[in-house]
N, CA, C and O of each residue as an XYZ file, in Angstrom:
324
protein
N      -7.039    -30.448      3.006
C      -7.024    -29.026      3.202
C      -5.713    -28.474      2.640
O      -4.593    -28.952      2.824
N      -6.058    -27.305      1.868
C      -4.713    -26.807      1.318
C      -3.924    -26.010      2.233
O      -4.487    -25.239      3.010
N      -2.244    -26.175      2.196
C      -1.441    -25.354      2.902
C      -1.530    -23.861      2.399
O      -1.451    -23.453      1.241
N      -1.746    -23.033      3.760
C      -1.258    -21.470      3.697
C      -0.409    -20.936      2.970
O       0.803    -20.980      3.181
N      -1.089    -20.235      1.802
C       0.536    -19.538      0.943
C       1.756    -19.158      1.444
O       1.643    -18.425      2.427
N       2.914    -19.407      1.102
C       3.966    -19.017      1.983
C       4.372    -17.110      2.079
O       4.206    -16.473      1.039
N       4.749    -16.547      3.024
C       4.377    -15.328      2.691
C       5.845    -14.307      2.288
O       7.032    -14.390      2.605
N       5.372    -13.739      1.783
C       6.584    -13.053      0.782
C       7.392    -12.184      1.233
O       6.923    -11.356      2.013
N       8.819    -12.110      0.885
C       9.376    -10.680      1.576
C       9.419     -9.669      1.402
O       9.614     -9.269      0.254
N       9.224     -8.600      2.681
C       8.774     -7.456      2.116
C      10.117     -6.529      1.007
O      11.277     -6.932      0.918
N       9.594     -5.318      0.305
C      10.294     -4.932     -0.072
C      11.365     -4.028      0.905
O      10.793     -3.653      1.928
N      12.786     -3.594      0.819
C      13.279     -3.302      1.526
C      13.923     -1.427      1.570
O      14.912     -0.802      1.188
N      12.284     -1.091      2.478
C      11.650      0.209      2.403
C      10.668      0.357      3.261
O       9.952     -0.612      3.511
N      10.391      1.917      4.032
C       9.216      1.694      5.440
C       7.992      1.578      4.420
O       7.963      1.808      3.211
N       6.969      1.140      5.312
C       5.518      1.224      4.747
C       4.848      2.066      4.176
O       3.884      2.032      3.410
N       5.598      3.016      4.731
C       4.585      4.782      4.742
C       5.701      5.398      3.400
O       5.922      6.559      3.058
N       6.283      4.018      2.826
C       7.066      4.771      1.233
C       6.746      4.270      0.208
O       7.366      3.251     -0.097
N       5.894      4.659     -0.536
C       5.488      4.008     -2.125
C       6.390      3.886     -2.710
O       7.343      4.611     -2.427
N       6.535      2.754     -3.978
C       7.258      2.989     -4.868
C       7.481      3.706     -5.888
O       6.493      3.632     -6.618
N       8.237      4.341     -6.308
C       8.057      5.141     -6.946
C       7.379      5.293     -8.513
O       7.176      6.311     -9.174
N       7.103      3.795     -8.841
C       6.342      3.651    -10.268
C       4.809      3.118     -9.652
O       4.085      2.587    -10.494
N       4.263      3.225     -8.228
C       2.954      3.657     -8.153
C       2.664      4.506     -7.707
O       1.447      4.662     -7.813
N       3.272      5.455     -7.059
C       2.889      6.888     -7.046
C       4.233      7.664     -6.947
O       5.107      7.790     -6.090
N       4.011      8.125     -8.199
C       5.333      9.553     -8.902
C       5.532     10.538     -8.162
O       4.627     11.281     -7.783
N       6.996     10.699     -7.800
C       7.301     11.882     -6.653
C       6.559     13.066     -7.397
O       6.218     13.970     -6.635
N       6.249     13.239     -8.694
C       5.432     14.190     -9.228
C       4.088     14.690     -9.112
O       3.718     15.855     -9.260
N       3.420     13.706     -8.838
C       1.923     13.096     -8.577
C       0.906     14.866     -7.667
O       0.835     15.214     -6.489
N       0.624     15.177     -8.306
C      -0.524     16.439     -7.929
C      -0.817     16.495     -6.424
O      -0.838     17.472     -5.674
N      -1.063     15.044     -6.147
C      -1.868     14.537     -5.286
C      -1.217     14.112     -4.069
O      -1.827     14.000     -3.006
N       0.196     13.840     -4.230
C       1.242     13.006     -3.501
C       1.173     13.367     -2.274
O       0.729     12.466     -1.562
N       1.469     14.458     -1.648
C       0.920     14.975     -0.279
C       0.060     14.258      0.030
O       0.238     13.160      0.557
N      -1.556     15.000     -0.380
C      -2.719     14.257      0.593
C      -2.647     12.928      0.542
O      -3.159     12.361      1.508
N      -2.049     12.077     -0.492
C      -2.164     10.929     -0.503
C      -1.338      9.894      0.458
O      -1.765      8.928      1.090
N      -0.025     10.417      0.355
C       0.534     10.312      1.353
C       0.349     10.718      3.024
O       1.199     10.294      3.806
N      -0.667     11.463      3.479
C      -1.124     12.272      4.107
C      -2.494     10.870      5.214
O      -2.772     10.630      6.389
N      -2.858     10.424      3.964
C      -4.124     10.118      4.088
C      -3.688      8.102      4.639
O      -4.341      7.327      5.338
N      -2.110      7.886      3.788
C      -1.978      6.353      4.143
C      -1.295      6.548      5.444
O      -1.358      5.583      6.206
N      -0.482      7.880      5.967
C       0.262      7.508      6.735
C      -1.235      7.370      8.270
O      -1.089      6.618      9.233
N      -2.249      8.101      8.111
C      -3.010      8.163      8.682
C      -3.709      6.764      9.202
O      -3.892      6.440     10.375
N      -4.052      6.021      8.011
C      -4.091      4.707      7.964
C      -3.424      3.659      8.347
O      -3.798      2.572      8.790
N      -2.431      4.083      8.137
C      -1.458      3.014      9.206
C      -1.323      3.399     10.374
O      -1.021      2.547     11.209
N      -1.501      4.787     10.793
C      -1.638      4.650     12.224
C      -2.483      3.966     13.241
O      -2.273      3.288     14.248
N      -3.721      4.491     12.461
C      -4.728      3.785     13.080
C      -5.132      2.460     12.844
O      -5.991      1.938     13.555
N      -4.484      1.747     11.726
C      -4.193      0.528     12.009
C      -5.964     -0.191     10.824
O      -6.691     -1.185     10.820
N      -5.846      0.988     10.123
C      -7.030      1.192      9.342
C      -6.547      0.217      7.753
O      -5.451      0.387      7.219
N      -7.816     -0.963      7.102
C      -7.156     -1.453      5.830
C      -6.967     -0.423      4.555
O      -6.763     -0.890      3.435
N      -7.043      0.964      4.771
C      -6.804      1.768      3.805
C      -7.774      3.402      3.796
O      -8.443      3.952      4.671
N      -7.446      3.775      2.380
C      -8.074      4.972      2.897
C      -8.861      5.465      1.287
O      -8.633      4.774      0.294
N      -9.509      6.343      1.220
C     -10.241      7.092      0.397
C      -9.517      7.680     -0.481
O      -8.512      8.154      0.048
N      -9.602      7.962     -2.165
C      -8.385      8.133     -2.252
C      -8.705     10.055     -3.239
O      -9.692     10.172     -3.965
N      -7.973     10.947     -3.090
C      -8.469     12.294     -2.552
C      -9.304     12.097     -3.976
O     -10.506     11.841     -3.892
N      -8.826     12.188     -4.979
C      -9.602     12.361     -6.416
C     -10.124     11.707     -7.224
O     -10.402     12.139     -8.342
N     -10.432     10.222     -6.727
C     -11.633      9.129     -7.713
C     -12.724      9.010     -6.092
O     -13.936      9.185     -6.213
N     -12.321      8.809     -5.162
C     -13.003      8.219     -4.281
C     -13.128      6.710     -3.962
O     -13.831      6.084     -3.167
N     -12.138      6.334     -4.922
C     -11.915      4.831     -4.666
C     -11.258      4.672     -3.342
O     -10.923      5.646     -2.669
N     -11.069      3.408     -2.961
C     -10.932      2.638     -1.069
C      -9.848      2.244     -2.154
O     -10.046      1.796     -3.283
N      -8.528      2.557     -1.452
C      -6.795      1.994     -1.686
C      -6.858      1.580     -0.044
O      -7.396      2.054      0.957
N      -5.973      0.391     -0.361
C      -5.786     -0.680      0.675
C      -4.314      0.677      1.013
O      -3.830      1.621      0.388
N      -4.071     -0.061      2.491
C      -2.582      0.372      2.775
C      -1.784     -0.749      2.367
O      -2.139     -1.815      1.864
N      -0.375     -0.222      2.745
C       0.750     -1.160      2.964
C       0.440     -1.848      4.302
O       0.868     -2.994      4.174
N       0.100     -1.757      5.074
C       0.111     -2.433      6.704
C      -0.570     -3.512      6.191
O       0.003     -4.599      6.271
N      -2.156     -3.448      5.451
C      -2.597     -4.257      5.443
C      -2.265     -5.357      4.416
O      -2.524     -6.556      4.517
N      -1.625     -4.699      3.378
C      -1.193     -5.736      1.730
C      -0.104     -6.467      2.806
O      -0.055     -7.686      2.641
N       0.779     -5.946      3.877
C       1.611     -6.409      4.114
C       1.323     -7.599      5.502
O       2.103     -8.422      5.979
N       0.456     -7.405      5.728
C      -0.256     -8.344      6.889
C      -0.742     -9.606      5.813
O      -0.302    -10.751      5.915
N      -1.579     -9.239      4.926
C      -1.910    -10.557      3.879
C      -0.636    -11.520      3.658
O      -0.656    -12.745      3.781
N       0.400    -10.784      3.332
C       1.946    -11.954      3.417
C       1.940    -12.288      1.889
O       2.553    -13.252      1.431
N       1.022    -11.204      0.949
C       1.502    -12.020     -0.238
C       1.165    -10.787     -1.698
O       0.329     -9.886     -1.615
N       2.035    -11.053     -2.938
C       0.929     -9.788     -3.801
C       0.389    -10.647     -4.619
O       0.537    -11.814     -4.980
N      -0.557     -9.366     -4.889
C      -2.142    -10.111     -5.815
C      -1.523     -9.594     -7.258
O      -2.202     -9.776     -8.268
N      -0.515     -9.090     -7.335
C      -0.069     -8.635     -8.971
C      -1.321     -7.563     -9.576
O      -1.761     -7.728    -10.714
N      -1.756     -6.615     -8.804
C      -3.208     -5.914     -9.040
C      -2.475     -4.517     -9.160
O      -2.954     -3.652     -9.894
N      -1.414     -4.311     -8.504
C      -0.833     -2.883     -9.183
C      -0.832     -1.847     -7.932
O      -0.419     -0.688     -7.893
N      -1.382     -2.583     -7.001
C      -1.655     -1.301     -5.772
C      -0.907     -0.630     -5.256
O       0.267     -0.854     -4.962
N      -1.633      0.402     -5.075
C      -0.645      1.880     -4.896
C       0.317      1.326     -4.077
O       1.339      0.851     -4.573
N       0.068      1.324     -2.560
C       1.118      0.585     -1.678
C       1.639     -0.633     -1.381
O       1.949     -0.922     -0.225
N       1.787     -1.478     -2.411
C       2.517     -2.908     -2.566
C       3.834     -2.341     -1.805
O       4.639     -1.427     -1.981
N       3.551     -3.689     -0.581
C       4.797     -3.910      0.096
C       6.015     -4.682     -0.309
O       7.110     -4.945      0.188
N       5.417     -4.917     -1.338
C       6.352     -6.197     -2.088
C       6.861     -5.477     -3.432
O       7.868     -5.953     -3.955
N       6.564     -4.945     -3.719
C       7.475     -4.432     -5.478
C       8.502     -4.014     -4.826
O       8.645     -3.399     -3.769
N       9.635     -4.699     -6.097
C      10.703     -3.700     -5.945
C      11.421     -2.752     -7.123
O      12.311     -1.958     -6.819
């Protein structure tokens, strides 16, 4: 049986703060979007709807509960720095 990936450290920044090269303090959208993860982490939800494709974005709570990145680019990587 293979050992559990070891899990990574987070970046050093709250959850409910993107980085700034996945979502641009410029971003149209940045409010609701921000609006919509902090919501998600409250409730403890793996992510949320996202206002203008309708795609499912994971949160940070949950990328950051996995313990590891998938190198996939997601909005709230707990791990980029």
């Amino acid at each position: 049986m293979a050992a559990p990936p070891q899990r990574w450290p987070l970046a050093p920044r709250e959850l409910d703060e993107p980085h700034p090269s996945r979502l641009r303090e410029d971003h149209p959208e940045r409010a609701e979007i921000l609006a919509r993860h902090a919501e998600a982490l409250r409730e403890g939800s793996p992510g949320y709807l996202d206002p203008s494709s309708g795609l499912f974005v994971l949160s940070a709570g949950f990328l950051a509960k996995r313990g590891f990145c998938c190198t996939r680019g997601c909005r709230h990587c707990p791990y980029v720095t």
